[in-house]
NUDREN-188244 format. One line per field, with one value per residue (C-alpha): residue number from 1; chain; x negated, y negated, z negated. Coordinates in Angstrom, 2 decimals, m for minus. Example, Ala and Ser with C-alpha at 12.3 -4.5 7.8 and 13.67 -1.06 7.14 Angstrom:
<pts>
nr: c(1, 2)
kette: c(A, A)
xx: c(m12.30, m13.67)
yy: c(4.50, 1.06)
zz: c(m7.80, m7.14)
</pts>
This chain:
<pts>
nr: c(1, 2, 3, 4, 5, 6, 7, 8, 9, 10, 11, 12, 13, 14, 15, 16, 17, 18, 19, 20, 21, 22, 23, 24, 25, 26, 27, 28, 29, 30, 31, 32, 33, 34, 35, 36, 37, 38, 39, 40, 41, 42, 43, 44, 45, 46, 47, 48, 49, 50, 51, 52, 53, 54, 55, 56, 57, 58, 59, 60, 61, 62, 63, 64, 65, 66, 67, 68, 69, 70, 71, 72, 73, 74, 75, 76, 77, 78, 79, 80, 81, 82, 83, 84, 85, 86, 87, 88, 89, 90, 91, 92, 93, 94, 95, 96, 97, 98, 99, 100, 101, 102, 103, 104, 105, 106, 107, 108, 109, 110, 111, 112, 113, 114, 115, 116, 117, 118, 119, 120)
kette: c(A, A, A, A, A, A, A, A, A, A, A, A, A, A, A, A, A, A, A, A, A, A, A, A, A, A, A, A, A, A, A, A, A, A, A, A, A, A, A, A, A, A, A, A, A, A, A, A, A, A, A, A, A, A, A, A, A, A, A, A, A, A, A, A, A, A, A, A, A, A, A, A, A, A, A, A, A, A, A, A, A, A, A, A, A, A, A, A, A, A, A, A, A, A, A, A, A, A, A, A, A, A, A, A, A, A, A, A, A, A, A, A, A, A, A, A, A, A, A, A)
xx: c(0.00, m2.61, m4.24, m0.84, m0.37, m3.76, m3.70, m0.57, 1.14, m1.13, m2.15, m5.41, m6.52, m4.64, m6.65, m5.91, m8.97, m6.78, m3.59, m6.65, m7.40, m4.30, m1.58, 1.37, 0.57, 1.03, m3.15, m3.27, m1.74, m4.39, m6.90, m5.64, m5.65, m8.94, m10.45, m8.97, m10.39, m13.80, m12.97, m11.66, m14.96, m16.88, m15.11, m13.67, m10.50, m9.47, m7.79, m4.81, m2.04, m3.38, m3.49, m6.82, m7.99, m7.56, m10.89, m11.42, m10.74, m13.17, m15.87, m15.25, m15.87, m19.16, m20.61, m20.25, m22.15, m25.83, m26.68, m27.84, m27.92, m24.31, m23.05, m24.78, m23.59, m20.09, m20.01, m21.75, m17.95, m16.33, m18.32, m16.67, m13.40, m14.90, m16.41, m13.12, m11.56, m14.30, m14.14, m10.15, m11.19, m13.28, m11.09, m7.93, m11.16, m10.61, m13.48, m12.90, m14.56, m17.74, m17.10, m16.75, m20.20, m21.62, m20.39, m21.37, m24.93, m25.67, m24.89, m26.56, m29.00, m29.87, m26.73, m24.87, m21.97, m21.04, m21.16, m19.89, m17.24, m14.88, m13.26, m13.93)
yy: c(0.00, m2.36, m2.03, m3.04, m5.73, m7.07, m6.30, m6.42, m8.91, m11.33, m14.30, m15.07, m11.14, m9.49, m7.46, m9.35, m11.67, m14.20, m14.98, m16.08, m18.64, m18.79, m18.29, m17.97, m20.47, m19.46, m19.60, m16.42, m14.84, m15.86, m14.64, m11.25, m10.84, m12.63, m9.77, m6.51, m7.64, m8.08, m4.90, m2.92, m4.42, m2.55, 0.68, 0.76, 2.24, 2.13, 5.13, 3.66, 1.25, m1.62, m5.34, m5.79, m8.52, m5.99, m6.03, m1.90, m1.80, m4.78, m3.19, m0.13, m1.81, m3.14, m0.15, 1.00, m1.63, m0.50, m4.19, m4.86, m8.76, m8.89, m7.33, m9.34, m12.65, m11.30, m10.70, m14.38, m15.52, m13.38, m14.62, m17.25, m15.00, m12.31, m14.83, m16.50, m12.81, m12.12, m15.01, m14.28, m10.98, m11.68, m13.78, m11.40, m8.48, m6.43, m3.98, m4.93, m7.79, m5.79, m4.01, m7.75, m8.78, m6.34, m6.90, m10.91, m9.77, m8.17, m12.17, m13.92, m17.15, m19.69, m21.14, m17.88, m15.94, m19.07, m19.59, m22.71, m20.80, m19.02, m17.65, m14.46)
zz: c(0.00, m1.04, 2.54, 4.12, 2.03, 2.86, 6.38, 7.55, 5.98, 5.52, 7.61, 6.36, 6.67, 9.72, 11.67, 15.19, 15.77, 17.85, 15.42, 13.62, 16.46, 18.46, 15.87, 18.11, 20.51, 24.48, 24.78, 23.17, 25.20, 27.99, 25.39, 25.54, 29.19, 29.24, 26.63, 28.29, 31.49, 30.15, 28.55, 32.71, 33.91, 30.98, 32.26, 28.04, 28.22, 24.68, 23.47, 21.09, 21.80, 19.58, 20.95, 22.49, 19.33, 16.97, 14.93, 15.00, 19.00, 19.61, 17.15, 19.20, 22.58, 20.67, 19.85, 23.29, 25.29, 26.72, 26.55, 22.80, 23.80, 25.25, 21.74, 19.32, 21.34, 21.46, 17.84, 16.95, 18.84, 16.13, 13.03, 11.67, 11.64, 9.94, 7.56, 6.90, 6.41, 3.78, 2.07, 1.52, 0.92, m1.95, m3.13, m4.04, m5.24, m2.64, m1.78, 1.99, 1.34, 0.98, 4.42, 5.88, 4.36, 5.77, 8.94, 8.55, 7.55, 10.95, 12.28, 9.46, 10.45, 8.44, 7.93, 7.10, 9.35, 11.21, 15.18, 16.68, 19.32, 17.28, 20.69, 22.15)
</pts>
C-alpha cells in the first residue's frame, strides 16, 4: 500500500517523468511521441504497456544503449526529476529515497543531481 500511495497517488513522486514537467498540458503529449520515437529508432520495443515517461521503462531503454555517452547525457535531462523525487522521498522516510540517491549519484558534479534541461 505504502508504494501506491507514494507512487501512484502522488504528484510530487509518480513514476511518469513528464507529469513532472508537463503536468497535463497538451506539450506532453508531444513529449511522448517525441520519446517513443527516439525509442523505434533505438530498435527498443518495450515489453509492457506503460506510458513511455515511466521512470522503469526509460531506465530500461538506458541500460540497453551500446553508446555509454548517449546514456549518461540522457540521464543528466532526467536529473533534476529524480532529484526532486528524492528530495520528496526523503522527506515522508521512505526507503525509496535511498534508491533515488543512488540513482542521482551516478549524475553527481559539483553542484549535485542538477542539469539545466529538465526535458527528455
Amino acid at each position: 500500500m505504502q508504494y501506491v500511495q507514494l507512487f501512484d497517488f502522488s504528484t510530487k513522486t509518480n513514476l511518469y517523468l513528464f507529469d513532472h514537467v508537463y503536468g497535463d498540458s497538451r506539450e506532453r503529449g508531444q513529449a511522448m511521441i517525441d520519446l517513443t520515437e527516439m525509442y523505434v529508432k533505438s530498435g527498443f520495443v518495450p515489453c509492457s504497456n506503460e506510458l513511455p515517461d515511466y521512470l522503469p521503462l526509460f531506465l530500461e531503454y538506458l541500460s540497453l544503449l551500446t553508446n555509454e555517452e548517449e546514456g549518461r547525457q540522457l540521464l543528466q535531462r532526467i536529473a533534476p526529476i529524480v532529484e526532486n523525487m528524492k528530495q520528496s522521498l526523503e522527506k515522508r522516510e521512505s526507503p525509496y529515497g535511498n534508491l533515488l540517491q543512488i540513482l542521482c549519484s551516478l549524475n553527481e558534479k559539483k553542484g549535485g543531481c542538477a542539469c539545466p534541461h529538465p526535458i527528455i
